[in-house]
DRENDO-1510 file (C-alpha; in Angstrom, 1 decimal, always signed):
<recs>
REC; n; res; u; v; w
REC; 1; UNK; +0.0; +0.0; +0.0 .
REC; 2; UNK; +1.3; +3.8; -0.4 .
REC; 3; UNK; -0.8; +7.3; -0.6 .
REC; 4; UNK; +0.3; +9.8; -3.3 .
REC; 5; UNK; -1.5; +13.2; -4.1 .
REC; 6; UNK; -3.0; +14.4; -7.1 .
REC; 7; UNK; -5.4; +16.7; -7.2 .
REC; 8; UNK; -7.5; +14.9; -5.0 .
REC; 9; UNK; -5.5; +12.7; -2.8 .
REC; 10; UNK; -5.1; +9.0; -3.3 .
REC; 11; UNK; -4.5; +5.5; -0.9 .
REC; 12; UNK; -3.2; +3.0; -3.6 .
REC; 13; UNK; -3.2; -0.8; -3.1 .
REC; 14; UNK; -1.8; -3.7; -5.1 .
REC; 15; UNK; -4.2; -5.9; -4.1 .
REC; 16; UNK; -7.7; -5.4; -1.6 .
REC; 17; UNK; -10.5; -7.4; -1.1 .
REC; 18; UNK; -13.1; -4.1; -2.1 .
REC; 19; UNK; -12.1; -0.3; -2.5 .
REC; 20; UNK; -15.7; +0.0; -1.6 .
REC; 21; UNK; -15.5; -1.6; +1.7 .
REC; 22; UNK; -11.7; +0.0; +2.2 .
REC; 23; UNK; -12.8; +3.9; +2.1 .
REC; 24; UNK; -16.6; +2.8; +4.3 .
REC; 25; UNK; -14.4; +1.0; +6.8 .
REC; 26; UNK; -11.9; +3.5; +6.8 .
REC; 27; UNK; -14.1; +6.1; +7.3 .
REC; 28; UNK; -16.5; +4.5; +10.2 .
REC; 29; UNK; -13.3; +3.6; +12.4 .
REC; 30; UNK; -11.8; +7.0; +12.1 .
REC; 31; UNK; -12.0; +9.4; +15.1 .
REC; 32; UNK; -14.2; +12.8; +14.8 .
REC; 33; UNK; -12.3; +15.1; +12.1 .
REC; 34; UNK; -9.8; +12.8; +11.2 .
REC; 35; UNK; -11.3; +10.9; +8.4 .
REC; 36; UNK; -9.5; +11.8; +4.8 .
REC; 37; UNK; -12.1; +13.2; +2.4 .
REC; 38; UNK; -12.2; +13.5; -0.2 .
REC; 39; UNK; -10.2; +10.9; -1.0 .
REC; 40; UNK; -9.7; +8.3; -4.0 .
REC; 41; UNK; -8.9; +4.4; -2.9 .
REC; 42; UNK; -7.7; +3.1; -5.9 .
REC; 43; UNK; -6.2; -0.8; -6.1 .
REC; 44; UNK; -4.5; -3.2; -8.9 .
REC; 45; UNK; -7.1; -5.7; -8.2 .
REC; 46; UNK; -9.3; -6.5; -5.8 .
REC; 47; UNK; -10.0; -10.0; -4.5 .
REC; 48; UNK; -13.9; -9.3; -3.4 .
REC; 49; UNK; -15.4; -6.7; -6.2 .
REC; 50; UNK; -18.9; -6.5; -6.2 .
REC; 51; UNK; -21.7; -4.5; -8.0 .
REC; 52; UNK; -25.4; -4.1; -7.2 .
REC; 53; UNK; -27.4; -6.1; -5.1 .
REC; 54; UNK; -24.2; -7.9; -3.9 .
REC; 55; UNK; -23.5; -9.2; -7.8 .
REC; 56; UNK; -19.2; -10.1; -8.2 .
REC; 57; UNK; -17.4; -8.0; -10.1 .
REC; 58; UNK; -14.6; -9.6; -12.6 .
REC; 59; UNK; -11.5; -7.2; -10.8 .
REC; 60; UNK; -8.6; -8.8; -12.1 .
REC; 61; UNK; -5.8; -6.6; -13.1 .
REC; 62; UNK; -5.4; -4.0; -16.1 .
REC; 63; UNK; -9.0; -2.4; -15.1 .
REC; 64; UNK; -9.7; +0.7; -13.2 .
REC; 65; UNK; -11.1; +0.3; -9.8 .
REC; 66; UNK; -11.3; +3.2; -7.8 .
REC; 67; UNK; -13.8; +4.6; -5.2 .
REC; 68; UNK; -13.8; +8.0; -3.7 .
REC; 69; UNK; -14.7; +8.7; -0.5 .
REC; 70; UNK; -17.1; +11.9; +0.2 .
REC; 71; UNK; -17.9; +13.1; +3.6 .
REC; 72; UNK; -21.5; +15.3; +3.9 .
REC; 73; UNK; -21.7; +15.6; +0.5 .
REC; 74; UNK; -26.0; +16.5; +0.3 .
REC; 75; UNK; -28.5; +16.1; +2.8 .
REC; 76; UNK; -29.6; +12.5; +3.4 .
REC; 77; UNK; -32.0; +12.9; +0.7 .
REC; 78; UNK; -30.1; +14.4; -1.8 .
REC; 79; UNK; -27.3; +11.7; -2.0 .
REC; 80; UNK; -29.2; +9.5; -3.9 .
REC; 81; UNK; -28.5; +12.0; -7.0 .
REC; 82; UNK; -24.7; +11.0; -6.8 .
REC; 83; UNK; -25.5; +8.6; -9.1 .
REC; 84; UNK; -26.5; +10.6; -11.8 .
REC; 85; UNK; -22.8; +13.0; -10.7 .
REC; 86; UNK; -21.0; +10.0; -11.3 .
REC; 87; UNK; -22.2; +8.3; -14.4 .
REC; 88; UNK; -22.1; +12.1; -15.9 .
REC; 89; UNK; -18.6; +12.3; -14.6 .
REC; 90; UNK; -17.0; +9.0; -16.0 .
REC; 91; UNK; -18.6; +9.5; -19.5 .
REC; 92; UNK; -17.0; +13.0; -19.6 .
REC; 93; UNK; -13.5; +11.2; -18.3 .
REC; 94; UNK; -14.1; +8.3; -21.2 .
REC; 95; UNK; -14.7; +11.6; -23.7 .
REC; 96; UNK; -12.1; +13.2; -22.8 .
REC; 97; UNK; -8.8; +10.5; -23.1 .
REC; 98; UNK; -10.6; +9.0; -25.8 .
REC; 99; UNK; -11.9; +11.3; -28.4 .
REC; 100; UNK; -14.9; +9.1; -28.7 .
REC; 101; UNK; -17.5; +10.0; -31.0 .
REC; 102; UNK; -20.3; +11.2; -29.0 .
REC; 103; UNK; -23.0; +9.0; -30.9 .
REC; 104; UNK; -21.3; +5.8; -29.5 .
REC; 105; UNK; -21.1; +6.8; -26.4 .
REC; 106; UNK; -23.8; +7.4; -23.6 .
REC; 107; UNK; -25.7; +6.9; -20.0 .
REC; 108; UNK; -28.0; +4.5; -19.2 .
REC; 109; UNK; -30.6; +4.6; -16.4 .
REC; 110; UNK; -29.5; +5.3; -14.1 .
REC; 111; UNK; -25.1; +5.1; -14.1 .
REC; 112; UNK; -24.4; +2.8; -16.9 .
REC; 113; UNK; -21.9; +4.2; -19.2 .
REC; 114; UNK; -22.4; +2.5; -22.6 .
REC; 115; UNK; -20.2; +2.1; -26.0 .
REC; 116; UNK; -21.2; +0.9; -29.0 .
REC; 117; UNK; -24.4; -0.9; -26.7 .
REC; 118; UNK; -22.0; -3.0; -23.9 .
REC; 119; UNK; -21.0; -2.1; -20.6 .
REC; 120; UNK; -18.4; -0.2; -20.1 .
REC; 121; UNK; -18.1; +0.2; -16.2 .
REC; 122; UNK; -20.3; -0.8; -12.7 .
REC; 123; UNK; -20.7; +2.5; -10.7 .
REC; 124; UNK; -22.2; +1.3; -7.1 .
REC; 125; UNK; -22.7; +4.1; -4.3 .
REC; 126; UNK; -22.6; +3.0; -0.5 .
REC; 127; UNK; -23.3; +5.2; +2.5 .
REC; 128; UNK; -22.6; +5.2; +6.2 .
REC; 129; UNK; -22.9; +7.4; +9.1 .
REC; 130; UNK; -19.6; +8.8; +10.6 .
REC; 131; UNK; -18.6; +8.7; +14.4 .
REC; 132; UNK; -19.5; +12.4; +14.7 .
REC; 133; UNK; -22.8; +12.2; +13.1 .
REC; 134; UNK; -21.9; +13.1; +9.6 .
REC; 135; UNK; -22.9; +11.0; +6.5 .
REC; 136; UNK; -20.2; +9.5; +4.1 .
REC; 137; UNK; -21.3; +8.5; +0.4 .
REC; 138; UNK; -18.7; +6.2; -1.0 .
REC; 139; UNK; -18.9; +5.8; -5.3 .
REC; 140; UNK; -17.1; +2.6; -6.5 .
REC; 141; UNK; -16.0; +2.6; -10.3 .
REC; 142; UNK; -15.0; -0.5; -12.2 .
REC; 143; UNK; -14.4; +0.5; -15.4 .
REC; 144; UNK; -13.0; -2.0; -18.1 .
REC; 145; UNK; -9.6; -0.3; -19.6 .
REC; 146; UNK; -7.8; -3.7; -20.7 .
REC; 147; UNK; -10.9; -6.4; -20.7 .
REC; 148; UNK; -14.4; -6.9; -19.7 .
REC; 149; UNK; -16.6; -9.9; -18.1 .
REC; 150; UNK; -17.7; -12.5; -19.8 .
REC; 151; UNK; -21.3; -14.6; -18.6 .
REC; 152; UNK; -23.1; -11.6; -18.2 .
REC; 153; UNK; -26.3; -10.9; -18.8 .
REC; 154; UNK; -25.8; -8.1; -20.7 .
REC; 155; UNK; -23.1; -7.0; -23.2 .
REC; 156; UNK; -19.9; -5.7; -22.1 .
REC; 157; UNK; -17.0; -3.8; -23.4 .
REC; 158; UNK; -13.6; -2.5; -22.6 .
REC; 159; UNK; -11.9; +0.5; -23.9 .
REC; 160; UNK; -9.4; -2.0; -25.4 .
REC; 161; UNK; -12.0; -3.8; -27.3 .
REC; 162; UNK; -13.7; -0.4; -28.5 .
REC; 163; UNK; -10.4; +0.9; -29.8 .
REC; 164; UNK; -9.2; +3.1; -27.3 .
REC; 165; UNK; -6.1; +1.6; -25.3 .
REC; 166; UNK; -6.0; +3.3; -21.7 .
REC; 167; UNK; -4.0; +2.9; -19.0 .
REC; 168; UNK; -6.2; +2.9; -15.8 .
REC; 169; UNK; -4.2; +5.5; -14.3 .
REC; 170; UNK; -4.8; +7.9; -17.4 .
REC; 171; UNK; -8.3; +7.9; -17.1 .
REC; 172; UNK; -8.6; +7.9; -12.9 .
REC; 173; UNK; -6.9; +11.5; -13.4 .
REC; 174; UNK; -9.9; +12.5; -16.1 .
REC; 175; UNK; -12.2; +11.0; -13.7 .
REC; 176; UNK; -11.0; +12.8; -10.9 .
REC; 177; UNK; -11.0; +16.2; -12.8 .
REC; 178; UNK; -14.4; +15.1; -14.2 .
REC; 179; UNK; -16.0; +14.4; -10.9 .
REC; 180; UNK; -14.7; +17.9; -8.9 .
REC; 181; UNK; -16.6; +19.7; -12.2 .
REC; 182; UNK; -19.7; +17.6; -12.1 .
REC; 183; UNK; -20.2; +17.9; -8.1 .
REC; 184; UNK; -19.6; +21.4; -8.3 .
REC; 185; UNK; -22.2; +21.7; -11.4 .
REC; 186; UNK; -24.4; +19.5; -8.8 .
REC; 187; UNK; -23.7; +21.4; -6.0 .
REC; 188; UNK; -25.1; +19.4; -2.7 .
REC; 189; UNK; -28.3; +18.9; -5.0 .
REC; 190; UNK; -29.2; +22.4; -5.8 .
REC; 191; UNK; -28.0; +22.3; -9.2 .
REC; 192; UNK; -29.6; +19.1; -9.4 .
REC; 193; UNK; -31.7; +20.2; -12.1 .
REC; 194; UNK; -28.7; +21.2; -14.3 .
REC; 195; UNK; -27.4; +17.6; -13.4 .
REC; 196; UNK; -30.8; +16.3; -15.2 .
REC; 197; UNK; -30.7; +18.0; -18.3 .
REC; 198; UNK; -27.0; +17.4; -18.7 .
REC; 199; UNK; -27.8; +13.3; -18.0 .
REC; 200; UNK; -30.7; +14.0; -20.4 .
REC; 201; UNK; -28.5; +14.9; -23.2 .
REC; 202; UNK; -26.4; +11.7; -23.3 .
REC; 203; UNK; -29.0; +9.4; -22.0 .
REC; 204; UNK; -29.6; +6.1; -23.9 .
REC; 205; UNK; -33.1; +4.4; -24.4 .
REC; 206; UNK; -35.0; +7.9; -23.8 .
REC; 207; UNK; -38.2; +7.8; -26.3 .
REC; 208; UNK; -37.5; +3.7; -26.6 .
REC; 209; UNK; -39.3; +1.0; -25.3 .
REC; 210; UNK; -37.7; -0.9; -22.3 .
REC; 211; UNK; -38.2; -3.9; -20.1 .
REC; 212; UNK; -37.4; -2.8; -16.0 .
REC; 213; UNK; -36.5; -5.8; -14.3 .
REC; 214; UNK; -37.4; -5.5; -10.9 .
REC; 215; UNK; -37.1; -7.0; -7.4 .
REC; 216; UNK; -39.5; -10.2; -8.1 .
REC; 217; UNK; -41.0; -8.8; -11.5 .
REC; 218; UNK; -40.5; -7.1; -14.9 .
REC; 219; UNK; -42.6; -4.2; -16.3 .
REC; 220; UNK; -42.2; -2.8; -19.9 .
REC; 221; UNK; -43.1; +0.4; -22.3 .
REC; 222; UNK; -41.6; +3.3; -23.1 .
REC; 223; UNK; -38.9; +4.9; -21.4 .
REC; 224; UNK; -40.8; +8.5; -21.1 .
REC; 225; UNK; -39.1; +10.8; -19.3 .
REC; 226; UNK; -37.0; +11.1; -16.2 .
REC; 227; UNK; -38.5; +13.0; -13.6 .
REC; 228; UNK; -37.3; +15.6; -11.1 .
REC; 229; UNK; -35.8; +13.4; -8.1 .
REC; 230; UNK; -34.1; +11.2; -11.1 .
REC; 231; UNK; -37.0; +8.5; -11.2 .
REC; 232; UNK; -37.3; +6.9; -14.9 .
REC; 233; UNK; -41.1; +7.6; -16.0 .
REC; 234; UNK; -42.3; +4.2; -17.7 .
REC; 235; UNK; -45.2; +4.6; -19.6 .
REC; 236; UNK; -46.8; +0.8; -19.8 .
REC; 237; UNK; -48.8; -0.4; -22.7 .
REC; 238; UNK; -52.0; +0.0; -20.9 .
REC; 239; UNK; -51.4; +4.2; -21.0 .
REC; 240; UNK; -50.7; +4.0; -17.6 .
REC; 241; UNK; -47.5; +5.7; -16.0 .
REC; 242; UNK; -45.3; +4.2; -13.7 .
REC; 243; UNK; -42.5; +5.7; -11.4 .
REC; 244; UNK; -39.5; +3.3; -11.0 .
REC; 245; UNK; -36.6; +4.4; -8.5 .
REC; 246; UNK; -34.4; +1.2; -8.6 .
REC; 247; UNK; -34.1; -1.7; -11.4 .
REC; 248; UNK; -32.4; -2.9; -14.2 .
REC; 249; UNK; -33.6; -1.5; -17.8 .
REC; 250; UNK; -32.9; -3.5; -20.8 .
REC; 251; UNK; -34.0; -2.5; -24.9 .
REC; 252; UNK; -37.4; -4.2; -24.8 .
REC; 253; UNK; -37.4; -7.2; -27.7 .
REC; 254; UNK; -40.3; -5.2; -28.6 .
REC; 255; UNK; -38.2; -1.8; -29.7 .
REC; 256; UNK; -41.1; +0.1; -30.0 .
REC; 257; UNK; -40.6; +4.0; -30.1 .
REC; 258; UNK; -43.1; +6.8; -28.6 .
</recs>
């Protein structure tokens, strides 16, 4: 392990079981004032990667994982929206070392950076409460610079297999330049609204019909609009619209458009 500074200081590791679970655990054992934030924890590979719902996460070397530590960031209720900071934030980084043409690139409810229609990256936010009260927001990127996971259910991609060679360490200092603009464009949730229409202009599936996998069930229509706490707006077959806060959206076989 060693710490370097960039613009935004960084705790490097060879190998870790989770740079997730690193920067929460960090963080909830420190003493009042002491905890290092912001701050990036950035590892080789980790050993026990996950993404949502407690999936794995292939985290073998050549990849970038990297989570960055942010203490009070919102109100409680505004946190949520750091989602939407952070997908913004890593398809300006991919943009900006790559060149990408914009039309191959994009978001996809609610984090999911996207080329060419695979994966690019897993973007999971974990919170905890801090010994002196305060709340901590931890966002974990695995982005796939040299390879990406196979037996998904879902394409993948790397930056490798799009074209675009990258050292991990290249686009961690994009991403760190990309996130201090995006927060500050977010501004503890105020800007919120310049957050949306910014995530609105790159987003993927907008106008199109999807299938929402949910906890236990799937729903399907058209992906209508995104709404102003960042809720996708799903507008069923039967005319009827349905809020959806948390699920997994998929093209629907049906492609439909509006």
């Amino acid at each position: 392990m060693a710490a370097d500074r960039a613009a935004t200081p960084i705790i490097r590791f060879d190998e870790i079981g989770s740079t997730n679970q690193e920067a929460l655990a960090r963080a909830t054992g420190a003493s009042a004032g002491s905890v290092l934030a912001p701050c990036w924890f950035v590892a080789t590979r980790q050993t026990a990667g996950r993404g949502r719902r407690g999936r794995p996460w292939d985290s073998r070397p050549g990849n970038l994982y990297a989570s960055l530590l942010l203490v009070d960031p919102a109100s409680p209720d505004r946190q949520p929206e750091l989602c939407f900071v952070a997908a913004l934030a890593l398809y300006d980084a991919v943009r900006a070392v790559t060149g990408i043409d914009p039309l191959r690139i994009g978001v996809k409810w609610p984090n999911d950076v996207l080329i060419d229609g695979g994966k690019l990256a897993g973007i999971l936010l974990e919170g905890a409460v801090l010994a002196d009260g305060r709340g901590a927001t931890v966002i974990g990127f695995g982005v796939n610079c040299a390879r990406s996971p196979e037996d998904t259910p879902y394409p993948t991609t790397s930056l490798t297999g799009s074209g675009f060679p990258t050292a991990p360490e290249s686009l961690l200092v994009a991403l760190d330049a990309a996130m201090r603009d995006r927060l500050a464009q977010w501004e503890r949730g105020e800007g919120f609204t310049r957050t949306r229409e910014a995530w609105l202009r790159c987003a993927i599936g907008l106008g199109r019909g999807v299938t929402v996998r949910l906890q236990g069930r799937e729903t399907e229509g058209i992906f209508e609009a995104l709404d102003f706490s960042g809720a996708l707006v799903l507008r069923r077959p039967d005319g009827v619209r349905e809020t959806i806060r948390a699920g997994d959206v998929f093209p629907s076989s049906a492609g439909h458009r509006a």
